[in-house]
C-alpha positions, 0 to 999 in steps of 0.5 A, a space after each residue: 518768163 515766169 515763175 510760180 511756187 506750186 500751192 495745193 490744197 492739204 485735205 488731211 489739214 481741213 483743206 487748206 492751201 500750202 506752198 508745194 516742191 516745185 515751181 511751174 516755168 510759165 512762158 507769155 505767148 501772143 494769145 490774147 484772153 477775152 480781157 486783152 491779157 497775155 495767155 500764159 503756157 507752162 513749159 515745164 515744173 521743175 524741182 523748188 529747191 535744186 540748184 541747177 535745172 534739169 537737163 529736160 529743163 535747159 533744153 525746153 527754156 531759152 538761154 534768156 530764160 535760164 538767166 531769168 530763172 537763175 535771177 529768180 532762184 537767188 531772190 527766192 533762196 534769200 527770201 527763204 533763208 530770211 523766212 527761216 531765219 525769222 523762225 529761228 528767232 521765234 523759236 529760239 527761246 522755245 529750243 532753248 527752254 527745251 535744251 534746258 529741261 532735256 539738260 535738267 533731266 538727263 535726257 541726253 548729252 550734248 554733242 558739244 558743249 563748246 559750240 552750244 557756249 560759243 552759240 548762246 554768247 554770240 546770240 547773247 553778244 548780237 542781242 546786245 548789239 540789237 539794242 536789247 540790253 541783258 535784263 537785271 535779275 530781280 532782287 530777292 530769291 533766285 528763280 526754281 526749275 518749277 518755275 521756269 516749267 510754269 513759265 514754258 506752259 504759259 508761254 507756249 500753250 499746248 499746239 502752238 508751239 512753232 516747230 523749229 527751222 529746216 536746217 537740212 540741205 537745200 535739194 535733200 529728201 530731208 528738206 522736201 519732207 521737212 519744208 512740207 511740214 514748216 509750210 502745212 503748219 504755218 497754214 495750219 496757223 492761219 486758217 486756225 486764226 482766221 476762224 
């Protein structure tokens, strides 16, 4: 058995292919293709993120294939979490300048303060850890908010900035909508790269 991540072509992003919500279940048979390959048979789609099969689902695959399936779950759900995790990091910096501009102008207030404390010394604490020791700040006068608005514009120029990572539950309607947007903008990215 096999499992393949649905892909269809995105025609409101120019036409570009991104990963879809469900995985196409495709069973080998004893069919032969003109070039001696084993013929694949989809037995069933199920949803991308669930965390069980559906009841439709178990009763279609073998109990061999649950296991494959529940084998192939566990390896995409890591890959996921690494591919989001390496989102954070990349947008960290992006969050935190906009936290900071949101602070400075009053925008809201924080849910809590502790916890956003206890966040920036454990990032503070693993980069240190990483071997990326704290910069010393220079000598002379201290930085101004204006500058720190001139560094966030040249950082990140208009369009490119990554949006932030799915944070929402696995299987919820919010991650659905939410991971179609991470992955029609990571394609977005690339066809703009490639061109």
């Amino acid at each position: 058995m096999q499992f393949k991540v649905t892909l269809y072509v995105n025609k409101s992003l120019g036409g570009i292919t991104v990963e879809g919500n469900t995985v196409q279940c495709l069973r080998l048979t004893d069919e032969r293709t003109a070039t001696g390959r084993r013929r694949q048979r989809v037995i069933c789609t199920i949803d991308r993120w669930a965390s069980e099969l559906s009841a439709e689902a178990r009763e279609l695959l073998t109990e061999e294939e649950q296991a494959e399936w529940a084998a192939w779950k566990v390896k995409h759900d890591a890959e996921y979490r690494k591919k989001q995790l390496g989102i954070a990091l990349d947008a960290v910096t992006k969050t935190m300048e906009a936290a900071t501009t949101a602070l400075r102008e009053c925008v809201a207030k924080p849910a809590d303060p502790a916890a956003m404390w206890a966040a920036i010394e454990a990032l503070s604490a693993e980069l240190e850890k990483a071997g990326h020791e704290k910069p010393k700040r220079p000598r002379g006068r201290p930085r101004t908010n204006d500058d720190d608005d001139d560094q966030l514009i040249e950082h990140w120029p208009m369009g490119t900035q990554p949006p932030l990572p799915n944070f929402a539950p696995p299987g919820t309607e919010a991650h659905r909508q939410y991971q179609s947007l991470l992955d029609n903008f990571e394609a977005y990215r690339r066809a703009n790269e490639d061109s």
